[in-house]
C-alpha positions in Angstrom: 0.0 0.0 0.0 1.4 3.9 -1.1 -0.1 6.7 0.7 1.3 10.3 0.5 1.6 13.2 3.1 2.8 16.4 3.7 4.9 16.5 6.9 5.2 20.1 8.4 8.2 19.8 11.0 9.0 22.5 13.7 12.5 24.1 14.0 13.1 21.6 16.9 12.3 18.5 15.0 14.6 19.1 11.7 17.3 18.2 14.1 16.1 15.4 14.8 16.3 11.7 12.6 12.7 11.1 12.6 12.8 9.8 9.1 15.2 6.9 9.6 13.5 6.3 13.2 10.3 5.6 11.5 11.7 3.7 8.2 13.5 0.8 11.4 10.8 1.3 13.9 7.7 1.0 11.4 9.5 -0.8 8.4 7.7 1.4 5.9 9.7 2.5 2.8 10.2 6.3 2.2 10.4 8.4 -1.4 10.9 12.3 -0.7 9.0 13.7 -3.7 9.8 17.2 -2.5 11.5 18.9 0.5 11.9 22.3 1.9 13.7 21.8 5.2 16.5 24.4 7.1 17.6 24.1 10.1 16.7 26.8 12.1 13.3 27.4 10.5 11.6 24.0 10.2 10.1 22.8 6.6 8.0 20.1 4.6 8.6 17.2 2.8 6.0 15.6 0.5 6.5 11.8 0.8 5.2 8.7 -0.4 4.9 5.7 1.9 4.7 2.3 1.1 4.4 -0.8 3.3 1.4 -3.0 5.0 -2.0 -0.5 5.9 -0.9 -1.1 9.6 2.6 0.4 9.3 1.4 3.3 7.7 -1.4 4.1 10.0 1.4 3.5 13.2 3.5 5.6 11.2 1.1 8.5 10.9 0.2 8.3 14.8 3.7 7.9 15.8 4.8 11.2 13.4 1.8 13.0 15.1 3.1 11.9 18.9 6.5 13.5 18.1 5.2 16.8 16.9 5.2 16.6 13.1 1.6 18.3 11.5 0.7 15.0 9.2 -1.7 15.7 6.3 -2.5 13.2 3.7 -2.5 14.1 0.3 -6.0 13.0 -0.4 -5.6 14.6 -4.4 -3.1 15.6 -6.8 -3.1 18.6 -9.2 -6.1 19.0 -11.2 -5.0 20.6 -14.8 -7.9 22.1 -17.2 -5.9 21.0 -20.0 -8.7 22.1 -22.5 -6.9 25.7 -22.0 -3.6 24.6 -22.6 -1.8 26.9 -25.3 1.1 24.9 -24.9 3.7 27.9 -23.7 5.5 26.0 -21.6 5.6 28.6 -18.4 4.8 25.6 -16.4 7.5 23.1 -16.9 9.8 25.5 -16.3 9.2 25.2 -12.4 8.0 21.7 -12.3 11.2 20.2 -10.8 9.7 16.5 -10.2 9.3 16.5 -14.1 5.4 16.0 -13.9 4.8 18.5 -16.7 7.4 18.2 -20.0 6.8 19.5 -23.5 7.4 16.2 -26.2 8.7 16.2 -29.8 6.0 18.0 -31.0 6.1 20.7 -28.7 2.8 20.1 -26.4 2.4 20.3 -23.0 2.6 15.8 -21.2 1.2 15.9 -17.9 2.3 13.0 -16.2 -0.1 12.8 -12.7 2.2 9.8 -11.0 5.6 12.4 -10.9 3.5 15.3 -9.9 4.4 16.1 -5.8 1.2 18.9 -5.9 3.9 21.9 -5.1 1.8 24.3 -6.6 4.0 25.9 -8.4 2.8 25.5 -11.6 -0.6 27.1 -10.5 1.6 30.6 -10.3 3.7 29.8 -13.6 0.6 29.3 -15.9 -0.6 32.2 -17.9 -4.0 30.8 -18.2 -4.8 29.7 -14.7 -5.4 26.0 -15.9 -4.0 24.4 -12.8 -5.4 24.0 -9.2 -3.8 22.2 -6.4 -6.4 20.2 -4.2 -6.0 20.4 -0.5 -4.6 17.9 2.4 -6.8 16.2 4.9 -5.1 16.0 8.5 -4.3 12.3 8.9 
């Protein structure tokens, strides 16, 4: 089973190894699909976690315990791609590669890379993208 979150740390917990703790403790399997963490400030990392429906729900409530702000990402990006003039804008900040132009220059949306940053929502000129929202877990 492959859920994703967001996971919102606090300064005080990006010092600490909470990801390895749960990956031994819960043997669930961690992919970072995107990360904004500093120590000092805190962050966010967007992951995807696989392993049996009981690790992942142990995981969540042991992440919780420890302080982390767990929100599961219920929907990805929704793209009205009826709109689409092709310009581009948007896969020039799309760093997990979910949005490429191909051979014949058009706009591939590829919904299994896409990390929901949101970035793309700012980059497009037509306002063809919306990122759906997190449910707390």
């Amino acid at each position: 089973m492959k859920k994703r979150y967001a996971l919102r740390f606090s300064p005080t917990l990006v010092e600490q190894p909470l990801v390895s703790k749960l990956v031994r403790t819960y043997d669930v399997d961690i992919n970072i699909l995107n990360a904004d963490v500093a120590s000092g400030r805190g962050g966010k990392l967007i992951v995807e976690l696989s392993g049996t429906e009981k690790a992942l729900a142990d995981s969540v409530v042991w992440l919780s315990t420890t302080g982390v702000v767990v929100s599961e990402m219920i929907k990805e990006l929704m793209f009205n791609d009826k709109g689409c003039i092709d310009c581009g804008a948007c896969t020039a900040v799309c760093s997990s590669r979910a949005l490429t132009m191909n051979s014949e220059w058009k706009l591939v949306y590829e919904a299994s890379l896409c990390v929901a940053c949101g970035l793309c929502v700012q980059a497009c000129p037509m306002r063809l993208f919306e990122v759906s929202h997190e449910r707390e877990a």
